[in-house]
C-alpha positions as a Markdown table, in Angstrom:
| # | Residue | x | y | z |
|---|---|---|---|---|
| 1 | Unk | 150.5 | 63.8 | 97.9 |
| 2 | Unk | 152.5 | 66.1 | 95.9 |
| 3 | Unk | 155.3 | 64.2 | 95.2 |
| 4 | Unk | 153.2 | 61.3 | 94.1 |
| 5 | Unk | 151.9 | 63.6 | 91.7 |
| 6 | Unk | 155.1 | 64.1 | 90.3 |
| 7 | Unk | 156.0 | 60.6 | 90.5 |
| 8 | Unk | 153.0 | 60.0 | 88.3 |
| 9 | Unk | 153.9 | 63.1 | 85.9 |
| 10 | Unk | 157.4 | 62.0 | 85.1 |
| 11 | Unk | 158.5 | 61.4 | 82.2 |
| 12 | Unk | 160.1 | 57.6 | 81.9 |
| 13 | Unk | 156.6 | 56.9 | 83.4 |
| 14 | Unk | 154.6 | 58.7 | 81.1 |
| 15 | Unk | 156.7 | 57.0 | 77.7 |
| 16 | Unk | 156.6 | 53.8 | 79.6 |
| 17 | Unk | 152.6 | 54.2 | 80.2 |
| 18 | Unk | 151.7 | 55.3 | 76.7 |
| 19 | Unk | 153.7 | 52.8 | 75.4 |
| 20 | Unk | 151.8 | 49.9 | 77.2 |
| 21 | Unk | 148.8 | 52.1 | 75.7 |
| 22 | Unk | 150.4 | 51.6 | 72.5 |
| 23 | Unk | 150.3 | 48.1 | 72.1 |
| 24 | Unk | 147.1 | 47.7 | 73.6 |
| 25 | Unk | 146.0 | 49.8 | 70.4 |
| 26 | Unk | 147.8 | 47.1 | 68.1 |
| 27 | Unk | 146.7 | 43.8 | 70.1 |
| 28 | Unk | 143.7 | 44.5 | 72.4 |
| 29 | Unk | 141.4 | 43.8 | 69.8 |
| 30 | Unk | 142.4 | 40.1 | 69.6 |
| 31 | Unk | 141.8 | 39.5 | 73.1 |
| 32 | Unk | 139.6 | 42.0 | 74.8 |
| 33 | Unk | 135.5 | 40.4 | 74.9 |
| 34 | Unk | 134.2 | 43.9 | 74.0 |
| 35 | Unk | 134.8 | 46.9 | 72.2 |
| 36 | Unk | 133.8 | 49.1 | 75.4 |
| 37 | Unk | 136.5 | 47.4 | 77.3 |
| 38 | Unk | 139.0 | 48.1 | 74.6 |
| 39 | Unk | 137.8 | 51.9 | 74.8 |
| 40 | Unk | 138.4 | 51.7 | 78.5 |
| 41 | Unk | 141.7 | 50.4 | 78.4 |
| 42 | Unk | 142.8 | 53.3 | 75.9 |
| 43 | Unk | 141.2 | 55.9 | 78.1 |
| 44 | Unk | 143.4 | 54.4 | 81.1 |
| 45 | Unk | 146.5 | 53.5 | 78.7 |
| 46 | Unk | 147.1 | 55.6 | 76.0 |
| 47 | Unk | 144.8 | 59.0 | 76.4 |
| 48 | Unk | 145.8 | 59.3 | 80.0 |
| 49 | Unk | 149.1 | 59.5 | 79.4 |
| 50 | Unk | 149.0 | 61.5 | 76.9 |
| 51 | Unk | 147.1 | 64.7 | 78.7 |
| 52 | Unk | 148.9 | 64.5 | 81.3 |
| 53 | Unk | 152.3 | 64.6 | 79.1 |
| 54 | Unk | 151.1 | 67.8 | 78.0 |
| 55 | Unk | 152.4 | 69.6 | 81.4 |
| 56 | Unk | 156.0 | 69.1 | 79.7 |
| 57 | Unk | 156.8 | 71.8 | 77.8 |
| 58 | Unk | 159.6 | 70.0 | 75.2 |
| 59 | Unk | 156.8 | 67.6 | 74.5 |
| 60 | Unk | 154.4 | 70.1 | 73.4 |
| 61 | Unk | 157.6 | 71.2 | 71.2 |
| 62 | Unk | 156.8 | 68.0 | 69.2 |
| 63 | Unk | 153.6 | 69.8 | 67.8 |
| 64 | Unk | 155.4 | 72.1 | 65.4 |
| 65 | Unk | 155.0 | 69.9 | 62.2 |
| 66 | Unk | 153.0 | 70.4 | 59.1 |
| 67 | Unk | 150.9 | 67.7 | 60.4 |
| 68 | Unk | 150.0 | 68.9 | 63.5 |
| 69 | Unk | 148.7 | 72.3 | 61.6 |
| 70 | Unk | 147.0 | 70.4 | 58.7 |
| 71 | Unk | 145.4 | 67.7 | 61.7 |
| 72 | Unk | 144.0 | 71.0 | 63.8 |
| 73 | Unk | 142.3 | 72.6 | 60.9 |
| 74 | Unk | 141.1 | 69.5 | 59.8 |
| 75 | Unk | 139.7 | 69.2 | 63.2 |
| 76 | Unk | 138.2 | 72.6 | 63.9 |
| 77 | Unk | 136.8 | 72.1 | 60.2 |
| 78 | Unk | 134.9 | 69.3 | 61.4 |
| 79 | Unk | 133.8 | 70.7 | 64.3 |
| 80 | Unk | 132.4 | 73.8 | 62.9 |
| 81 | Unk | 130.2 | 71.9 | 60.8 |
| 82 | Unk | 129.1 | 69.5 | 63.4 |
| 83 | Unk | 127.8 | 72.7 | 65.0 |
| 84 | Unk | 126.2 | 74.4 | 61.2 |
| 85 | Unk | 124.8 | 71.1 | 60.1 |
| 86 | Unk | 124.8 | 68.9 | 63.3 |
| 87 | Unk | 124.1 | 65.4 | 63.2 |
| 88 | Unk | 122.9 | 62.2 | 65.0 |
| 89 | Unk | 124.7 | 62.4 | 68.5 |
| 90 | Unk | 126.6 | 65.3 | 68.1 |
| 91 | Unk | 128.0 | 65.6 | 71.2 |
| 92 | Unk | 129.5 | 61.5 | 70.7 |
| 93 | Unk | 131.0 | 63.0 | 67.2 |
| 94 | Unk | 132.2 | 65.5 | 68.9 |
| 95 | Unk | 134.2 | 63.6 | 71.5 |
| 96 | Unk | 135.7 | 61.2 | 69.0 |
| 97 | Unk | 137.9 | 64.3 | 68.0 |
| 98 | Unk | 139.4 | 64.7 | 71.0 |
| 99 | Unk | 139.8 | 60.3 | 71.1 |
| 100 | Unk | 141.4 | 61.0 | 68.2 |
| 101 | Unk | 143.4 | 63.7 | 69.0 |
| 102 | Unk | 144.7 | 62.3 | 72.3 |
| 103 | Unk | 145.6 | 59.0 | 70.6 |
| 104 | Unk | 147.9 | 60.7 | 67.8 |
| 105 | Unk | 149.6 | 62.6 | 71.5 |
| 106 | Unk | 149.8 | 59.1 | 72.9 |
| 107 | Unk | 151.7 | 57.3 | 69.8 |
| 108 | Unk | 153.7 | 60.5 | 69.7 |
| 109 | Unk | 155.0 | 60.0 | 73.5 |
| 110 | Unk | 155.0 | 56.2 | 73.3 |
| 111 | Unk | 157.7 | 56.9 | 70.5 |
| 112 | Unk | 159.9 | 59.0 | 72.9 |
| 113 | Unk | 160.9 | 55.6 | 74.5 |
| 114 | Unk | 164.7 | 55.2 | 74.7 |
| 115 | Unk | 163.9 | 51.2 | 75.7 |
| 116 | Unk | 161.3 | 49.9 | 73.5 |
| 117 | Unk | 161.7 | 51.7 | 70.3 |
| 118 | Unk | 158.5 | 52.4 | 68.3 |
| 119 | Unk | 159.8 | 49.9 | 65.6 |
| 120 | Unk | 160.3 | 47.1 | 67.9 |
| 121 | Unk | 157.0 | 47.8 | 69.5 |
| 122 | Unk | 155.6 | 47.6 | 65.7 |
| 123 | Unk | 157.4 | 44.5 | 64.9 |
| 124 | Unk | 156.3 | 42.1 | 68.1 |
| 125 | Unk | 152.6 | 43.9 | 67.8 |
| 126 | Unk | 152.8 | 42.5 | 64.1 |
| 127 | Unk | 154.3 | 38.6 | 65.2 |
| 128 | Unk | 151.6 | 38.7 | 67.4 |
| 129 | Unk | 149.1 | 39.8 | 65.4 |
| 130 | Unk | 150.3 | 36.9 | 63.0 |
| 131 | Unk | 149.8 | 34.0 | 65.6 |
| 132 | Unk | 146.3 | 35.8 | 66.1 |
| 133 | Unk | 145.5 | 35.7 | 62.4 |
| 134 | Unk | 146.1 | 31.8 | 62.4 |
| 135 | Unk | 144.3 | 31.4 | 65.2 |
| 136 | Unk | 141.3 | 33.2 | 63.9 |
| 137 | Unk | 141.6 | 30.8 | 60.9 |
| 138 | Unk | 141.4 | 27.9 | 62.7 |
| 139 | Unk | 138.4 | 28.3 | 65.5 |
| 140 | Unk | 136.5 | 30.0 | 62.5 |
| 141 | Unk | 136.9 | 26.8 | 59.9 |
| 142 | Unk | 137.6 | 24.1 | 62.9 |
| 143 | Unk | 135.9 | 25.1 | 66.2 |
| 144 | Unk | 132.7 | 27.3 | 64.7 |
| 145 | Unk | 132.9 | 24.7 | 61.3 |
| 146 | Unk | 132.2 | 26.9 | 59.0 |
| 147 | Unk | 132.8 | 26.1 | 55.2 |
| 148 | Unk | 135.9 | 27.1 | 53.7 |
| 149 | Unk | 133.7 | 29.1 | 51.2 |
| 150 | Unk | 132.6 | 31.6 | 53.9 |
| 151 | Unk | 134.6 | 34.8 | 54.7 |
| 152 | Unk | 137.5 | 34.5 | 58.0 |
| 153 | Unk | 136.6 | 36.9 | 61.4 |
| 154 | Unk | 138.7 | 37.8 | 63.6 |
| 155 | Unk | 138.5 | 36.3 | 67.1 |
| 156 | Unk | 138.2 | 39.2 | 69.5 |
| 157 | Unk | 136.3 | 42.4 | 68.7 |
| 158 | Unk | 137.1 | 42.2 | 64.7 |
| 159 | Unk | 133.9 | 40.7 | 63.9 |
| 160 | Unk | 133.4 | 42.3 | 60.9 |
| 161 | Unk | 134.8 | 41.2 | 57.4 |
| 162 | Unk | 136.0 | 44.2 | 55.6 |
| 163 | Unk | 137.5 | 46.2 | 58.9 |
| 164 | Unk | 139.2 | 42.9 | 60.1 |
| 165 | Unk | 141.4 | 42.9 | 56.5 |
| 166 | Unk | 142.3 | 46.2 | 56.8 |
| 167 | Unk | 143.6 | 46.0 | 60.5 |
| 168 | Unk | 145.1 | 42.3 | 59.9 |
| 169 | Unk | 146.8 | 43.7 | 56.0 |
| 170 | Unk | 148.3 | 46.9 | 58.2 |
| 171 | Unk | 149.9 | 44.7 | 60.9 |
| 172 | Unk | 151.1 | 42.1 | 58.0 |
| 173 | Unk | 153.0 | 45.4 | 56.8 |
| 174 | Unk | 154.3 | 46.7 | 59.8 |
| 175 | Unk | 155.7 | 43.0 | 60.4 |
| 176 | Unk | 157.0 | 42.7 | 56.2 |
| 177 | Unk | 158.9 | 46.2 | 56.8 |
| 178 | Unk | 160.1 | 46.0 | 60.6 |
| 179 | Unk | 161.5 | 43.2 | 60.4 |
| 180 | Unk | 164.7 | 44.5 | 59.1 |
| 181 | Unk | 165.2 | 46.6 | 63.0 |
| 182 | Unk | 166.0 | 43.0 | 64.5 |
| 183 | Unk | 168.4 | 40.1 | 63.8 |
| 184 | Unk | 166.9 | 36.4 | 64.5 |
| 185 | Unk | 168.2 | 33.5 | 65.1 |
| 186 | Unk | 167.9 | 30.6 | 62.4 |
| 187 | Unk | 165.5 | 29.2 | 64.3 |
| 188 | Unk | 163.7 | 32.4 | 65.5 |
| 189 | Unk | 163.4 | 33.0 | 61.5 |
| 190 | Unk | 161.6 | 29.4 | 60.8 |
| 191 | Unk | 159.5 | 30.3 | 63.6 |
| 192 | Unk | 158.4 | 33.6 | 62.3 |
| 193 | Unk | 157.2 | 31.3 | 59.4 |
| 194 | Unk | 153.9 | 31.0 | 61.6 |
| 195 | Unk | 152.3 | 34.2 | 61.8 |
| 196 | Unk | 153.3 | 34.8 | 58.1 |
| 197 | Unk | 151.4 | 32.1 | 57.2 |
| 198 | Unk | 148.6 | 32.9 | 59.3 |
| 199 | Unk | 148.5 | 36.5 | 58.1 |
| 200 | Unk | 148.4 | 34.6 | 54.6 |
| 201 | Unk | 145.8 | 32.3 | 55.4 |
| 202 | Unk | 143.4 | 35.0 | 56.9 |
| 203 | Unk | 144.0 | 37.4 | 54.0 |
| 204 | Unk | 142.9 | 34.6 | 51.6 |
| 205 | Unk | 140.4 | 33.2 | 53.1 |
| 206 | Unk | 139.0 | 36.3 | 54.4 |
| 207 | Unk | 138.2 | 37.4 | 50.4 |
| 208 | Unk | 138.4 | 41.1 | 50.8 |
| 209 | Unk | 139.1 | 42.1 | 47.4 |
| 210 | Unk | 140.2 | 45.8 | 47.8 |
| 211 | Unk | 142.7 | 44.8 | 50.1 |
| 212 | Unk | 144.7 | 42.5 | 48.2 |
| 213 | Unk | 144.6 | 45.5 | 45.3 |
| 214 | Unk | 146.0 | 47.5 | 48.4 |
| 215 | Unk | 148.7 | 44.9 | 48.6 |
| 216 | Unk | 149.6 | 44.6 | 45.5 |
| 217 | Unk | 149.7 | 48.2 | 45.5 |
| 218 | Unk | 152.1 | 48.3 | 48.5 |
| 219 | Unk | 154.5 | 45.7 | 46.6 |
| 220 | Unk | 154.5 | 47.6 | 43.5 |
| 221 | Unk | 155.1 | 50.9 | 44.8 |
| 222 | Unk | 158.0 | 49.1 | 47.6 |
| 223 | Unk | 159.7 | 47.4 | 44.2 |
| 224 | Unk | 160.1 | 51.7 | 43.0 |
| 225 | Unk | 161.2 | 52.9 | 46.6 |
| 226 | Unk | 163.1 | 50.2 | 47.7 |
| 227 | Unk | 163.9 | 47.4 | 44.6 |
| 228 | Unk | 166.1 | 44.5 | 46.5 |
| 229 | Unk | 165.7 | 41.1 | 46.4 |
| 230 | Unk | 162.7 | 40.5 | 49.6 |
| 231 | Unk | 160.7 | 42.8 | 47.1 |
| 232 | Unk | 161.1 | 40.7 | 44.0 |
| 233 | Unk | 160.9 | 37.9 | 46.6 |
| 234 | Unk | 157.1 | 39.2 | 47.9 |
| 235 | Unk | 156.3 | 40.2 | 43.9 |
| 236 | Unk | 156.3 | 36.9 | 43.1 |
| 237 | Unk | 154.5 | 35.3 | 45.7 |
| 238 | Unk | 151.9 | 37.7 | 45.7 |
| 239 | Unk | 151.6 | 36.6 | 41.5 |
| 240 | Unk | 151.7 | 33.0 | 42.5 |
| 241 | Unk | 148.8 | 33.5 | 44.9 |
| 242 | Unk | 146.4 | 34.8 | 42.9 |
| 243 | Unk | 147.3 | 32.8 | 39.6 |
| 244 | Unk | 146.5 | 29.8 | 42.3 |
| 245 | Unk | 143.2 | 31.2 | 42.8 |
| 246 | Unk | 142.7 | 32.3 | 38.9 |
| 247 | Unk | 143.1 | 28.1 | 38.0 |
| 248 | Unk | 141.8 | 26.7 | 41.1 |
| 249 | Unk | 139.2 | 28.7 | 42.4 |
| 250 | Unk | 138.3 | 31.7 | 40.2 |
| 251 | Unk | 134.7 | 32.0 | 41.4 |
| 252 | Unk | 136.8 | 34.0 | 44.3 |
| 253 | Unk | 137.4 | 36.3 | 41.8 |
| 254 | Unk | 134.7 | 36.5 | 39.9 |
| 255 | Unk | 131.7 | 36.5 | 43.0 |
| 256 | Unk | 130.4 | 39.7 | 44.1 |
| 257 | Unk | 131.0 | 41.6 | 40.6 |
| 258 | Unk | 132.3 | 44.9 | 41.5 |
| 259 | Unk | 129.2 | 45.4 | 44.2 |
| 260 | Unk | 128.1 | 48.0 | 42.6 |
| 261 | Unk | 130.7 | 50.1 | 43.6 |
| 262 | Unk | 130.8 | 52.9 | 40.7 |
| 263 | Unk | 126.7 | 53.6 | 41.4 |
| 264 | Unk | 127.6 | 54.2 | 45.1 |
| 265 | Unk | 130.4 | 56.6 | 44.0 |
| 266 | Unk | 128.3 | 58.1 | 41.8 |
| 267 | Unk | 125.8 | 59.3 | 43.9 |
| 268 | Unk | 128.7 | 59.8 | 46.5 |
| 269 | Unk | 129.9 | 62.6 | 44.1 |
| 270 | Unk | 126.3 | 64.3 | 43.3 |
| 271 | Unk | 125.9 | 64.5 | 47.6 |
| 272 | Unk | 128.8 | 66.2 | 47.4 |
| 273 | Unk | 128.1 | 68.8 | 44.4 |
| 274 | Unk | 124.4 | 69.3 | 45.7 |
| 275 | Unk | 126.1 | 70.3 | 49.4 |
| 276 | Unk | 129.5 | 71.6 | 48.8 |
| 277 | Unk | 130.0 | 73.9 | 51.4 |
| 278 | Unk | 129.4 | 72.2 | 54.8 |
| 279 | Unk | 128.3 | 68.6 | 53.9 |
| 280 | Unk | 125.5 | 67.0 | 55.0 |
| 281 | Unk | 127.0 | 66.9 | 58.5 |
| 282 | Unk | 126.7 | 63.5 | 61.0 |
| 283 | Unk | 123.2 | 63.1 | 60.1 |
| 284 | Unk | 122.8 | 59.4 | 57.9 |
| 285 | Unk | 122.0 | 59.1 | 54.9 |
| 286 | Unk | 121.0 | 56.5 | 52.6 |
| 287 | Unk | 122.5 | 55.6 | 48.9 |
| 288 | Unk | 119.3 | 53.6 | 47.1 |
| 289 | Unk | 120.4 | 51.1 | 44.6 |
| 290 | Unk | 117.2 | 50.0 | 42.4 |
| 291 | Unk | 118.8 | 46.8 | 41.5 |
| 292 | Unk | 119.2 | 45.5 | 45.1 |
| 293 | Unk | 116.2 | 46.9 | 46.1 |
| 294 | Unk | 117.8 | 48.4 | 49.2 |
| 295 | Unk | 120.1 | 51.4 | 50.7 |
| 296 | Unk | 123.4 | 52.0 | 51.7 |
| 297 | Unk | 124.5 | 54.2 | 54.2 |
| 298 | Unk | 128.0 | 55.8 | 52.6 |
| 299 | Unk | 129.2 | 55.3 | 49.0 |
| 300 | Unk | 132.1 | 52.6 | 50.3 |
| 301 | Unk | 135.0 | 55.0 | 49.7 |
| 302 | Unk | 135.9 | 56.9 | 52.6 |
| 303 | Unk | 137.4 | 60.2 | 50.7 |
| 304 | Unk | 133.7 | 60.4 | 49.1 |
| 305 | Unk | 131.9 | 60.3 | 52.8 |
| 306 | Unk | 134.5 | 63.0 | 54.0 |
| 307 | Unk | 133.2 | 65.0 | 51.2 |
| 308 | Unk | 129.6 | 64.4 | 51.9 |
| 309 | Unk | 129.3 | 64.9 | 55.3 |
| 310 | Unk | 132.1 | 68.2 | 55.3 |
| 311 | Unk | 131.8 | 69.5 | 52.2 |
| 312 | Unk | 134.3 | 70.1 | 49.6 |
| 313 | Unk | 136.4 | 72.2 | 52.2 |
| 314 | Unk | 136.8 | 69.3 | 54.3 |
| 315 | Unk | 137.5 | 67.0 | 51.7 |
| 316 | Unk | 140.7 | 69.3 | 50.9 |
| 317 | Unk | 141.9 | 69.5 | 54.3 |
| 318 | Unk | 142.0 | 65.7 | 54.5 |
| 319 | Unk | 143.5 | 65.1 | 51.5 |
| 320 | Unk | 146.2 | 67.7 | 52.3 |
| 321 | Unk | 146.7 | 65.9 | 55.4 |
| 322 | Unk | 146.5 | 62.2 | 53.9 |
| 323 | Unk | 149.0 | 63.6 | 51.1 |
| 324 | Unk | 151.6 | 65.1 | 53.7 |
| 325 | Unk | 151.1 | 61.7 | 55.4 |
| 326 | Unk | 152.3 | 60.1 | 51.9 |
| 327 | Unk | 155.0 | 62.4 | 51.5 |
| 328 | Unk | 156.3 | 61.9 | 54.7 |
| 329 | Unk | 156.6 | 58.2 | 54.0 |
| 330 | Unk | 158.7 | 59.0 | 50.6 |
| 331 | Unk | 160.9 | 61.2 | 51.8 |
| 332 | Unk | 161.7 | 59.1 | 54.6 |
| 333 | Unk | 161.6 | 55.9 | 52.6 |
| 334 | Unk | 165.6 | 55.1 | 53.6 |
| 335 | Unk | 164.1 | 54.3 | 57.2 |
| 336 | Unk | 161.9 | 51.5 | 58.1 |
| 337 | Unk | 159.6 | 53.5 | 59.7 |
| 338 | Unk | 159.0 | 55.5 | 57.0 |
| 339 | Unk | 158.8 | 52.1 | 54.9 |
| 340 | Unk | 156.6 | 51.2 | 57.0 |
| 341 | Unk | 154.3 | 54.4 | 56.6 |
| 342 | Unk | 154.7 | 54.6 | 52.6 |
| 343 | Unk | 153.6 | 51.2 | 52.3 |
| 344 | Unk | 151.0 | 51.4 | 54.6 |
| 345 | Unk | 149.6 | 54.5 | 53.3 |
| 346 | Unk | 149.4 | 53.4 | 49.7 |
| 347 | Unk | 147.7 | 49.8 | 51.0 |
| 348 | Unk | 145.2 | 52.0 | 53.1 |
| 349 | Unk | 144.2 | 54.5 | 50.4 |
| 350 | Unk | 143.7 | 52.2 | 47.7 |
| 351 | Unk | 141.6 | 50.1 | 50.5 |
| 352 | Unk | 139.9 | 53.2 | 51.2 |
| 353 | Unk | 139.0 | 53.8 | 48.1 |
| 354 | Unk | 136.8 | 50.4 | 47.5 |
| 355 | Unk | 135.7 | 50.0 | 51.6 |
| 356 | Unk | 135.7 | 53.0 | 53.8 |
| 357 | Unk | 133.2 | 53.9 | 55.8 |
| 358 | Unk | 134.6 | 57.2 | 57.8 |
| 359 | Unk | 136.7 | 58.6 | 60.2 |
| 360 | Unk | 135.5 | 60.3 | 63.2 |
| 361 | Unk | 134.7 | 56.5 | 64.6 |
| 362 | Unk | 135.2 | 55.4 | 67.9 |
| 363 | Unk | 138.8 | 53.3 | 67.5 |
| 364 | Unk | 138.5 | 50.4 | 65.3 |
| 365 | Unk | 139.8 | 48.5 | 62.9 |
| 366 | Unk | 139.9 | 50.6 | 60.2 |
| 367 | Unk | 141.7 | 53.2 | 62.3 |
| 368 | Unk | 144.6 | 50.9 | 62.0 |
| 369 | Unk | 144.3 | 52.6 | 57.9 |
| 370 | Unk | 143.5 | 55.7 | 58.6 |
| 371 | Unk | 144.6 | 57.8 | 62.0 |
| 372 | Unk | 147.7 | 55.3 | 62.1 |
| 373 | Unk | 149.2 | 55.7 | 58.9 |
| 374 | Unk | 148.8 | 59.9 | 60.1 |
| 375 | Unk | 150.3 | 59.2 | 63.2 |
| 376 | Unk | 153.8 | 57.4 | 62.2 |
| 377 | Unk | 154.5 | 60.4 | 60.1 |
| 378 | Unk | 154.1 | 63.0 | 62.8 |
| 379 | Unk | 156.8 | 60.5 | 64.6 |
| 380 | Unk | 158.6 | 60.7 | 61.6 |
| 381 | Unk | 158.3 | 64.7 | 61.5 |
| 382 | Unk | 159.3 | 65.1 | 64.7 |
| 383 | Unk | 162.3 | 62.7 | 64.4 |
| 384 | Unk | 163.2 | 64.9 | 61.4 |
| 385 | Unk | 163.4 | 68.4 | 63.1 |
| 386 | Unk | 167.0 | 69.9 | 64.1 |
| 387 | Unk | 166.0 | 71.9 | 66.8 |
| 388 | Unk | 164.4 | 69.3 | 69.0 |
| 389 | Unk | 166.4 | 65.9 | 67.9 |
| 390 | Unk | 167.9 | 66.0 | 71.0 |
| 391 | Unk | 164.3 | 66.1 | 72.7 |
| 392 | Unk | 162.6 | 63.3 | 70.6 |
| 393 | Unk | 164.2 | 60.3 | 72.9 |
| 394 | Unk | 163.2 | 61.3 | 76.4 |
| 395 | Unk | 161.3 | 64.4 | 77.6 |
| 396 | Unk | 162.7 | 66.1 | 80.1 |
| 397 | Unk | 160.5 | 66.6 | 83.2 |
| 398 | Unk | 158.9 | 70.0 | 83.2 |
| 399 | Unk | 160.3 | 72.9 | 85.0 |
């Protein structure tokens, strides 16, 4: 019994488990029926592996990053005023803080694998993720036959508009900026044609405006990082695309308005003055807009909820965190992974900044734009320290 217990402990198990965890956090979605199976098979994949990793003392070794510090006070921020304030099913709040938690442990194990690097694991999550996007295309227009005027879903749990972008726009990054680890064949290249064009396709069609801002963003900031010709390349596509959609169909444009977005931030910023100090905790609230005649329940920009429901003190300690996250990414901008994470982080932030909805969620889509973006640059932090580069490809089993 014992030495199963070890057997189940050891370290090339526990990389190899996380990491199947791992990509069931980048594909599941497209496949599972339900969002509780999905939960399940992170509990089983991912956050198992992951507490049990924790009996290896060079793994714990892996904490000692800003991130780490600025994540934990965030964390025990949160909880404290879950506890002053409370909230609708606290003790559900509560426990996404640990999912959370144990999911950042699990990417950071799953990225100790000497086999399947993290990029690789990226980049075929990504492909995937591309084939998935066309499909999604065609049983929405084809098999449901729904106009071509209505709004893309994902097949799978994504069923939702907005979160569906943000998770399909992440993996079209991760794919754009990982590509770079692998050499293809000619024909491997025209076939990788496919799930770029379905990652187009969906992204169009889907009409999420604040996340083609966020790509744009992403190219802009990637021609100032990283100027070469696959920038210029994407630049000019991305300008082609929407001047196609300015002459043909500017109604895409032009429908919606801005959805009253700057009311909602208004009073996003007056919830926040009138309860600075601890929020207004997990309890709803409710946003009235006169001219709709109805309520929203957060102002549609995720740093605005943070500040509503923790107060201004909470607020910081994100932003501290989402800004080491960012700074992470530029320092480390000569890597693809840290490509990867600048880009991504500017594409989630300005998307956060027109669609979030918050962060201590039970995973889903939009924690492809949020807890992800936080956990490639604690890989990248713990990559980046002297004292334990030697550590950061295996962990040695405890003694």
């Amino acid at each position: 019994m014992l030495r199963n217990m070890k057997r189940l402990i050891d370290k090339d198990v526990l990389v190899a488990w996380a990491s199947i965890g791992f990509l069931v956090l980048l594909c599941g979605a497209w496949v599972l029926p339900s969002n509780k199976m999905y939960h399940q098979m992170l509990i089983v994949l991912l956050w198992l592996p992951a507490l049990l990793a924790l009996f290896h003392r060079d793994f714990r070794l892996l904490f000692k990053q800003p991130e780490w510090a600025l994540f934990a006070l965030f964390m025990a921020w949160t909880l404290l005023v879950l506890l002053v304030e409370g909230g609708d099913s606290g003790f559900g709040k509560a426990k996404v803080t640990l999912y959370v938690t144990l999911t950042l442990f699990g990417i950071l194990l799953a990225a100790q694998n000497s086999k399947w690097r993290l990029e690789s694991m990226l980049l075929y999550a990504s492909i995937l993720g591309g084939f998935f996007a066309l499909a999604s295309w065609i049983y929405f227009y084809e098999f449901a036959a729904q106009p071509f005027s209505a709004r893309v879903l994902a097949i799978g749990v994504w069923n939702t508009a907005i979160p569906a972008a943000h998770a399909v726009g992440a993996l079209a990054i991760i794919g754009i900026f990982t590509m770079q680890t692998k050499r293809f064949s000619p024909l491997a290249m025209m076939l990788l044609v496919i799930p770029f064009l379905g990652y187009a396709m969906f992204l169009g069609f889907n009409q999420t405006r604040g996340v083609w801002v966020g790509l744009a963003a992403g190219l802009l900031v990637t021609g100032v990082a990283r100027p070469s010709r696959l920038t210029g390349a994407l630049i000019f596509l991305g300008i082609a695309g929407v001047a196609f959609i300015a002459v043909f169909k500017p109604e895409i444009l032009l429908q919606r308005g801005i959805s009253y977005r700057p009311q909602l931030w208004g009073a996003g910023v007056r919830l926040i003055v009138e309860h600075w100090a601890t929020g207004l905790g997990f309890h709803e609230y409710l946003i009235p807009i006169p001219e709709l005649a109805r309520s929203f329940k957060h102002p549609h920009n995720l740093f605005l909820d943070t500040g509503v429901r923790l107060g201004v003190p909470g607020l910081i300690l994100f932003c501290s965190l989402w800004l080491a996250a960012g700074w992470r990414g530029w320092v480390s901008r000569a890597q693809p992974l840290g490509q990867v994470l600048l880009i991504l982080w500017v594409f989630s932030g300005t998307s956060l900044l027109t669609d979030g909805i918050g962060l201590w969620l039970k995973p889903n889509a939009d924690w492809f734009i949020t807890w992800l973006p936080i956990a490639l640059s604690i890989v990248l932090a713990a990559r980046g320290t002297p004292e334990i580069s030697s550590s950061t490809r295996s962990i040695p089993a405890a003694g």
